[in-house]
TORKOL-4160 file (C-alpha; in steps of 0.2 Angstrom, whole numbers, padded with zeros to 4 digits, m for minus):
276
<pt num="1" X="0028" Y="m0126" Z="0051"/>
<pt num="2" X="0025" Y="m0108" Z="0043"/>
<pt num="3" X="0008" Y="m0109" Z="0031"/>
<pt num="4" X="0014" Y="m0096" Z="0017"/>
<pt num="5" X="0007" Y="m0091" Z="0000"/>
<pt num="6" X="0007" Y="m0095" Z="m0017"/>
<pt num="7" X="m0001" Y="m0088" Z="m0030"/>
<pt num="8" X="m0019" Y="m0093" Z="m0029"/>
<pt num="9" X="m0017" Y="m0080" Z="m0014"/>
<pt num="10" X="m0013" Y="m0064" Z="m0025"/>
<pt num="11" X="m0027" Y="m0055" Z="m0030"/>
<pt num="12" X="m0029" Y="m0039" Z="m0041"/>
<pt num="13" X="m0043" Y="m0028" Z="m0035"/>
<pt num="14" X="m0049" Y="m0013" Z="m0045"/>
<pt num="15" X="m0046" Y="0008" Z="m0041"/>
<pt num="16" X="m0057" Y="0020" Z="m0045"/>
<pt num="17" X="m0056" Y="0030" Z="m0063"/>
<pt num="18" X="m0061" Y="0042" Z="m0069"/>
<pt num="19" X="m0061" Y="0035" Z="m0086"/>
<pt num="20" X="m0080" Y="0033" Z="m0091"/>
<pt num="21" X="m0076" Y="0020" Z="m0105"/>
<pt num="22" X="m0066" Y="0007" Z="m0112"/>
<pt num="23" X="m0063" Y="0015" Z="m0127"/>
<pt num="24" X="m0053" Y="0030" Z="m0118"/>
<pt num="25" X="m0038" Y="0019" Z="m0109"/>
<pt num="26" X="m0023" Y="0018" Z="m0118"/>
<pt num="27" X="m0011" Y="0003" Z="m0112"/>
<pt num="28" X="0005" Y="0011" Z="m0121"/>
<pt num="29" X="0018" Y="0019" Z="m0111"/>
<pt num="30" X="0031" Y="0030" Z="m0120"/>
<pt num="31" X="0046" Y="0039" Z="m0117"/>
<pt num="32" X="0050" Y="0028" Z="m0104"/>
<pt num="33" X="0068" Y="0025" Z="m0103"/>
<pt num="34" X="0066" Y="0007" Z="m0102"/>
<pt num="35" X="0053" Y="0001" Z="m0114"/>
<pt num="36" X="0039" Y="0010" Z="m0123"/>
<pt num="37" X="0024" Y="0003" Z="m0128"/>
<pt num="38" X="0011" Y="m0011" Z="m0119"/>
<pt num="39" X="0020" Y="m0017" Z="m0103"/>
<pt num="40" X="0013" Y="m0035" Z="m0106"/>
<pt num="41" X="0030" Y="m0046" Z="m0104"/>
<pt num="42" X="0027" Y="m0065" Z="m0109"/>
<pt num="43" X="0039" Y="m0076" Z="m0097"/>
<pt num="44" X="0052" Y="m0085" Z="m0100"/>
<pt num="45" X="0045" Y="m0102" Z="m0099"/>
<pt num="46" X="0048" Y="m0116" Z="m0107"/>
<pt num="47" X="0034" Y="m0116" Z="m0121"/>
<pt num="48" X="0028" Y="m0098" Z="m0119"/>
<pt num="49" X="0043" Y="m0088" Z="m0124"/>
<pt num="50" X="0047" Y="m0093" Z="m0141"/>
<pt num="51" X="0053" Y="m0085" Z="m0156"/>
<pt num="52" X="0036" Y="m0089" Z="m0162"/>
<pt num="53" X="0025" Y="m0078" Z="m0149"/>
<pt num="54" X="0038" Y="m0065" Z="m0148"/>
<pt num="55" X="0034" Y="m0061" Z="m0166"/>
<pt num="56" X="0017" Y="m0060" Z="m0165"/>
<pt num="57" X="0017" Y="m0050" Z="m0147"/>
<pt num="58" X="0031" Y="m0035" Z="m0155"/>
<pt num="59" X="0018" Y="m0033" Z="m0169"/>
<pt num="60" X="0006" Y="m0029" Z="m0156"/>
<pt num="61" X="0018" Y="m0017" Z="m0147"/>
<pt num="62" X="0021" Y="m0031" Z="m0134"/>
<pt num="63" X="0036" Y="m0037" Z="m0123"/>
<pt num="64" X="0043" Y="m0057" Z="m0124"/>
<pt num="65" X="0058" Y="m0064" Z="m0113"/>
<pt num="66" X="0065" Y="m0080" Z="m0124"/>
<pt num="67" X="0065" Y="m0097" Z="m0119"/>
<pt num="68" X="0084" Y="m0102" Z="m0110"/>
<pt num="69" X="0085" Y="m0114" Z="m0123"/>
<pt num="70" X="0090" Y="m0107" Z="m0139"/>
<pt num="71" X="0108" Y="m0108" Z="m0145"/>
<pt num="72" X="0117" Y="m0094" Z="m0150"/>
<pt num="73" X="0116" Y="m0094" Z="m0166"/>
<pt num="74" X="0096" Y="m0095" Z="m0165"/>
<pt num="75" X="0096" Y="m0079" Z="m0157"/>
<pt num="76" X="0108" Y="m0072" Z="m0169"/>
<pt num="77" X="0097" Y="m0075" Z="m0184"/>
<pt num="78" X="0080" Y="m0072" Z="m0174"/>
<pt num="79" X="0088" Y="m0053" Z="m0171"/>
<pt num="80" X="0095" Y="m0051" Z="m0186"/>
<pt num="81" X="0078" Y="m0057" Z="m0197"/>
<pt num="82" X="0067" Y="m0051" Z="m0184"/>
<pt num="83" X="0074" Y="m0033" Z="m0183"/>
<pt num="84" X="0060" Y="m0026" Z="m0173"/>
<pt num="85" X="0062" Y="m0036" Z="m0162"/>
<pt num="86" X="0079" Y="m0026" Z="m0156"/>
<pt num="87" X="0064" Y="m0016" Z="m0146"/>
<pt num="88" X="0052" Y="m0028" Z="m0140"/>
<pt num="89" X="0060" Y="m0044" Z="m0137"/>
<pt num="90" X="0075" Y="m0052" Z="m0122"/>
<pt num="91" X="0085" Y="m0065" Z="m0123"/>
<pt num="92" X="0089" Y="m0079" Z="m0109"/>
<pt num="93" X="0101" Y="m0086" Z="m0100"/>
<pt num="94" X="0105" Y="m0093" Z="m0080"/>
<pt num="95" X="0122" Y="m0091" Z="m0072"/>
<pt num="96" X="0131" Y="m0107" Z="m0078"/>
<pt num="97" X="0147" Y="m0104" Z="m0086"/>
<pt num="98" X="0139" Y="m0111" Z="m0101"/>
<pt num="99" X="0128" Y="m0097" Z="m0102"/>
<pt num="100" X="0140" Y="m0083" Z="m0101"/>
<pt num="101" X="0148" Y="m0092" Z="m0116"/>
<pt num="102" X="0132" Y="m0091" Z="m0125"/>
<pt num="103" X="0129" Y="m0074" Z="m0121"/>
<pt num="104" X="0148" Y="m0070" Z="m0127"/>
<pt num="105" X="0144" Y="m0077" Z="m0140"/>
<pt num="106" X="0129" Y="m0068" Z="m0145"/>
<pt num="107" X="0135" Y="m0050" Z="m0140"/>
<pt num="108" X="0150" Y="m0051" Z="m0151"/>
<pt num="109" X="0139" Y="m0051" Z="m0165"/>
<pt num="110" X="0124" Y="m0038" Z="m0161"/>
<pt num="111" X="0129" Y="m0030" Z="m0146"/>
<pt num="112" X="0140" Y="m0015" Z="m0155"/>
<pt num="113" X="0125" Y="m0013" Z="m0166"/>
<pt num="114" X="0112" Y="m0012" Z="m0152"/>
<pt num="115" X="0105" Y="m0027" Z="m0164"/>
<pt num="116" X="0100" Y="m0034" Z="m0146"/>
<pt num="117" X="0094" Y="m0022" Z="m0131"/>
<pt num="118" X="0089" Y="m0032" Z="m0117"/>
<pt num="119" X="0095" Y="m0047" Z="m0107"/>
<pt num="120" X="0083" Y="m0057" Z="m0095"/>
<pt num="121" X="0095" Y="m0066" Z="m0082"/>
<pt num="122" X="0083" Y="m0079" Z="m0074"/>
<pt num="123" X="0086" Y="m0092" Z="m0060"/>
<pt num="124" X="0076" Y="m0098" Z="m0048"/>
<pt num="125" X="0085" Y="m0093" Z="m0032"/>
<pt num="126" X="0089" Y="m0074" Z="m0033"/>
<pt num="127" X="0097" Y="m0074" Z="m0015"/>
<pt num="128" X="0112" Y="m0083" Z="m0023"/>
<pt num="129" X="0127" Y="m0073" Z="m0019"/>
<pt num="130" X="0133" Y="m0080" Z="m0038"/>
<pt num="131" X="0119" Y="m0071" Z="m0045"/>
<pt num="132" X="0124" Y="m0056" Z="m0040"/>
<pt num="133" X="0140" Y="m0058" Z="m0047"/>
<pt num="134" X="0134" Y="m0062" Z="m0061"/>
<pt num="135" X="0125" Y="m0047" Z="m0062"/>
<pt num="136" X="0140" Y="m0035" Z="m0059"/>
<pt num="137" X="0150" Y="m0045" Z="m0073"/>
<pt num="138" X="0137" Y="m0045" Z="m0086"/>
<pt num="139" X="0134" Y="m0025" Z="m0084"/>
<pt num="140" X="0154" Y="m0022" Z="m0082"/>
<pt num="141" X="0157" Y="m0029" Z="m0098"/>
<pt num="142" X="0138" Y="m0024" Z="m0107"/>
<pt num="143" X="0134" Y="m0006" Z="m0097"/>
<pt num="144" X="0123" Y="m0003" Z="m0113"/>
<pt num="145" X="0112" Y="m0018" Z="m0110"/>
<pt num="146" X="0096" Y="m0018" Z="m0101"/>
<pt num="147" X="0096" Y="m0031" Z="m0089"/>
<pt num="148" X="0079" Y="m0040" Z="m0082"/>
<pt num="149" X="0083" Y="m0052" Z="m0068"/>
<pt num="150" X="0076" Y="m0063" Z="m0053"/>
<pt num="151" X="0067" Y="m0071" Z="m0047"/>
<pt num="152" X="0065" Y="m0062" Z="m0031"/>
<pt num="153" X="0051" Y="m0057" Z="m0021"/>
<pt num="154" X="0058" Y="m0047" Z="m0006"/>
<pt num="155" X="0065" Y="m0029" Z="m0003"/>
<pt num="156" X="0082" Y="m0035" Z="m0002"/>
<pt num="157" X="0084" Y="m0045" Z="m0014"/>
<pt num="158" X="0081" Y="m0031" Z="m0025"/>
<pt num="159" X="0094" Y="m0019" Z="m0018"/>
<pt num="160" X="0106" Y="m0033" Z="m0019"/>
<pt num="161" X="0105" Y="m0035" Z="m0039"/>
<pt num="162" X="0100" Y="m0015" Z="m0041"/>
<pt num="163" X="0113" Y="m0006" Z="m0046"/>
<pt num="164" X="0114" Y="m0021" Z="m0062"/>
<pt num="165" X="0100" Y="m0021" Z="m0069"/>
<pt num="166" X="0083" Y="m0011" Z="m0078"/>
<pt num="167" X="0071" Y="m0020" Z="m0071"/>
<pt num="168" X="0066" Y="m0034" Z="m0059"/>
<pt num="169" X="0059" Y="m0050" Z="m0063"/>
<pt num="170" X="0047" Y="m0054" Z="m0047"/>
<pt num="171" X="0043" Y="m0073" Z="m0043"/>
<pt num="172" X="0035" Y="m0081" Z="m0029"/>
<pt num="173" X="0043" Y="m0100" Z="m0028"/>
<pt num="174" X="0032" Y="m0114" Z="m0021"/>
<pt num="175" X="0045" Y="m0122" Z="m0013"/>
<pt num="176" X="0040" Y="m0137" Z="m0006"/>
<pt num="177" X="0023" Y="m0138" Z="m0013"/>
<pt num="178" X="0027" Y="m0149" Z="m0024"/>
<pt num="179" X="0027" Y="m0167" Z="m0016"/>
<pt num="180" X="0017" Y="m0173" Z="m0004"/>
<pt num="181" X="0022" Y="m0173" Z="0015"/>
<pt num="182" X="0031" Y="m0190" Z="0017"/>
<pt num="183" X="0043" Y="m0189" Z="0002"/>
<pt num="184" X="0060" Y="m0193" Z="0005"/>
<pt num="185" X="0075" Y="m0180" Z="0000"/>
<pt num="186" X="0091" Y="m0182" Z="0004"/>
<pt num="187" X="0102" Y="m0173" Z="0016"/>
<pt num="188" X="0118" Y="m0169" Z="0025"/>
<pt num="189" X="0113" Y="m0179" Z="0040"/>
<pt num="190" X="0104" Y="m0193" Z="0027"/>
<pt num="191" X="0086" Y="m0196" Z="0019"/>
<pt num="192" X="0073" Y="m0186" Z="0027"/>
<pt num="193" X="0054" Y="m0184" Z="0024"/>
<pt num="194" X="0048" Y="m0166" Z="0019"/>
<pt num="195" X="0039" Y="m0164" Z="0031"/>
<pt num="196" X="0053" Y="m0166" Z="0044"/>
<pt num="197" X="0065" Y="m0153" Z="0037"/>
<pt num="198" X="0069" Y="m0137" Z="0046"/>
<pt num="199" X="0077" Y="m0120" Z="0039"/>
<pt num="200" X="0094" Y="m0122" Z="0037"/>
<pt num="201" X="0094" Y="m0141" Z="0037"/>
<pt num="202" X="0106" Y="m0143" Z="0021"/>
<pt num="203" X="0098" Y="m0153" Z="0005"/>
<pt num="204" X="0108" Y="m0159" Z="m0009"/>
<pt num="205" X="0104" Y="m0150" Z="m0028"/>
<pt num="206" X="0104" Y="m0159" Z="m0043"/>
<pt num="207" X="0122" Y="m0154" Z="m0046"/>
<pt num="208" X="0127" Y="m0164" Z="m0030"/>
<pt num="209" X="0131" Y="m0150" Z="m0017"/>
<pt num="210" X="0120" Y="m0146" Z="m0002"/>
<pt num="211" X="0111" Y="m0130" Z="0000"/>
<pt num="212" X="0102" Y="m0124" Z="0013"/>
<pt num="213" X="0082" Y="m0126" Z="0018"/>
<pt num="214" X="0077" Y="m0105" Z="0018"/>
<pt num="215" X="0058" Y="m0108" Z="0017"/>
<pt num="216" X="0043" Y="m0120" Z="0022"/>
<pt num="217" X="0025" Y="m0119" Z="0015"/>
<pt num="218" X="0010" Y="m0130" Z="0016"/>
<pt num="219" X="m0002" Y="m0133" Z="0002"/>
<pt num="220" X="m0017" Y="m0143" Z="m0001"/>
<pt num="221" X="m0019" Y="m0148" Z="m0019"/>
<pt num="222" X="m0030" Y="m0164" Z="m0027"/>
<pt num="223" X="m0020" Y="m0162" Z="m0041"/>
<pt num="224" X="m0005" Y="m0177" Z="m0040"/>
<pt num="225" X="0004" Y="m0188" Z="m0051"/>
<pt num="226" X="0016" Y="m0202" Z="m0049"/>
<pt num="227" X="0034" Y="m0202" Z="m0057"/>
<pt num="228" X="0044" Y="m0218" Z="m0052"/>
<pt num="229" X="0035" Y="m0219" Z="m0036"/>
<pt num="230" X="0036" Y="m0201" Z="m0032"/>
<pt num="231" X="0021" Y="m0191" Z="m0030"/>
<pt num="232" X="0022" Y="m0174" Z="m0036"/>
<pt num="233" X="0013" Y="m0160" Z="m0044"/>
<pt num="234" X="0012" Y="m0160" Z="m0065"/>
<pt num="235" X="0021" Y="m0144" Z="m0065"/>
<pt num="236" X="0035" Y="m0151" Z="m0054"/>
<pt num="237" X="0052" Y="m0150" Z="m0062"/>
<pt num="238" X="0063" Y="m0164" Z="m0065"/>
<pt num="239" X="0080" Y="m0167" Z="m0069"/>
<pt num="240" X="0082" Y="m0179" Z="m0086"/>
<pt num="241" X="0092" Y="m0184" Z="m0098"/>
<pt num="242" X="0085" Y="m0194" Z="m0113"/>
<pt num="243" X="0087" Y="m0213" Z="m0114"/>
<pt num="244" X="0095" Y="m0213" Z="m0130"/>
<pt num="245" X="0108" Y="m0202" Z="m0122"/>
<pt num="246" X="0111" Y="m0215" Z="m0108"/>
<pt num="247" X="0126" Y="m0221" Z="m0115"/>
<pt num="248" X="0137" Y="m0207" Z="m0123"/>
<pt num="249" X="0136" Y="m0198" Z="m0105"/>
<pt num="250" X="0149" Y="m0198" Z="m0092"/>
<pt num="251" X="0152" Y="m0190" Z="m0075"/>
<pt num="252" X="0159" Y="m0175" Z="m0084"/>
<pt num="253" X="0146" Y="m0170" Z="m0098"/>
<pt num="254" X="0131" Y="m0177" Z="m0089"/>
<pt num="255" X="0124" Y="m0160" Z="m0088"/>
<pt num="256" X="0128" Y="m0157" Z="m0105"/>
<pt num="257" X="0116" Y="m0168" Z="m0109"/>
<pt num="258" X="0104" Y="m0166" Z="m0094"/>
<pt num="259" X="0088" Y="m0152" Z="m0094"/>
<pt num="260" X="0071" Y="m0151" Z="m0086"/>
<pt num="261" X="0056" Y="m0156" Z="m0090"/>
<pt num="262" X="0039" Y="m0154" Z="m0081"/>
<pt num="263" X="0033" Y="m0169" Z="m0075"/>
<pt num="264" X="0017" Y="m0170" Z="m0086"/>
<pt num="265" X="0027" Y="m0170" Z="m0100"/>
<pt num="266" X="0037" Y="m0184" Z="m0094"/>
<pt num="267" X="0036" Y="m0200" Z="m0107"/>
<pt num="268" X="0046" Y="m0217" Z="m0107"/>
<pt num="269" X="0061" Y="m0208" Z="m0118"/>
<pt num="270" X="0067" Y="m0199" Z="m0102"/>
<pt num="271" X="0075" Y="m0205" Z="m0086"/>
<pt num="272" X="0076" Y="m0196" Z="m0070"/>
<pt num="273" X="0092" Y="m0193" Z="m0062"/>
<pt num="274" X="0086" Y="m0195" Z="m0046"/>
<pt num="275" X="0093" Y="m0205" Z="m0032"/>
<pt num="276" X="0088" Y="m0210" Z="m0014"/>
């Protein structure tokens, strides 16, 4: 099995300057065709990119991707109260249909009066031939947008989704760090412990298909929780749906009323979709 990296592995080490003092650095870029101002992007991550932060980080000349999880019509009002933000602010989506519905939905209100400027297109996977596709289509029907996507962390990927978008949203994924060693997942060929799987052994997603094993890593960590018997990292995403939902949902909207949700924030109001 491959030992890769994560992040406690990237480090930033330090040039030499020959700026003698704090006081002379200057963190604004300008005329840059892209953004100008203090190239500090918050993510969009559940929790850090809200409305809330993006106001406060455009009044400090800085750059916030919104959270996935705003409607449409929250992100019309945000851009239409928050007008500055039309410069300093992106809003989200994945590659569900549902999203390019939203984001329909949202262009045909600011887009023809640059009301809204960027687009962060963010999924997990950026290897996904979908995504790409996705890419094309968004710019194709937006050329005026500037697009942020990923995640992706390899050369390639990069000149798969380049002629699409502004910039490039780099993410390293823990893949399997995030349970320990003997946990089951389900496959192709039947229930197989982590540890066991090879690249290319096929996994089923939570949407039900099977997608193939592209990476291994081993980690060591202290830090472990239990969810329903599963032993997992607190930052380990699982898919939920609220128990008071349980009985409005059928095969056909449960993922309408389905999300993630770390599992640290996990209470006895959610239940796992998560079978054996």
């Amino acid at each position: 099995m491959e030992v890769g990296l994560d992040f406690d592995d990237i480090l930033i080490t330090p040039k030499r300057t020959k700026i003698s003092s704090r006081s002379e650095v200057d963190l604004n870029v300008l005329n840059n065709s892209f953004f100008s101002g203090i190239p500090l992007f918050v993510a969009n991550m559940d929790g850090i990119g809200t409305m809330e932060v993006a106001k406060v980080m455009t009044k400090n000349n800085m750059f916030t991707c919104l959270v996935k999880t705003y409607s449409a019509s929250e992100i019309i009002d945000f851009f239409r109260t928050e007008k500055q933000s039309y410069y300093n602010v992106a809003m989200s989506i994945g590659i569900s249909g549902d999203d390019i519905i939203k984001l329909h939905k949202v262009m045909s209100e600011l887009y023809m009066n640059y009301e809204i400027q960027y687009l962060c297109v963010d999924v997990a996977n950026g290897y996904m031939d979908k995504f790409v596709k996705t890419l094309k289509y968004i710019k194709e029907h937006y050329p005026n947008l500037k697009i942020i996507a990923g995640n992706v962390a390899t050369a390639d990927g990069v000149e798969q989704i380049a002629p699409y978008i502004s910039a490039c949203k780099v993410g390293l994924g823990s893949g399997a760090l995030c349970f320990e060693k003997d946990t089951l997942v389900k496959t192709n060929n039947g229930n197989k412990k982590i540890s066991d799987l090879n690249i290319g052994d096929m996994v089923q997603t939570h949407m039900g298909n099977y997608k193939p094993v592209i990476n291994k890593f081993i980690n060591k960590t202290s830090v472990m929780m239990e969810i329903n018997g599963i032993k997992c990292t607190p930052d380990h995403k699982f898919y939920v749906v609220k128990k008071c939902d349980k009985n409005k949902i059928t095969d056909s909207t449960l993922h309408q009323y389905a999300f993630w949700l770390e599992a640290k924030n996990i209470d006895t109001h959610e239940h796992l979709l998560v079978k054996l």
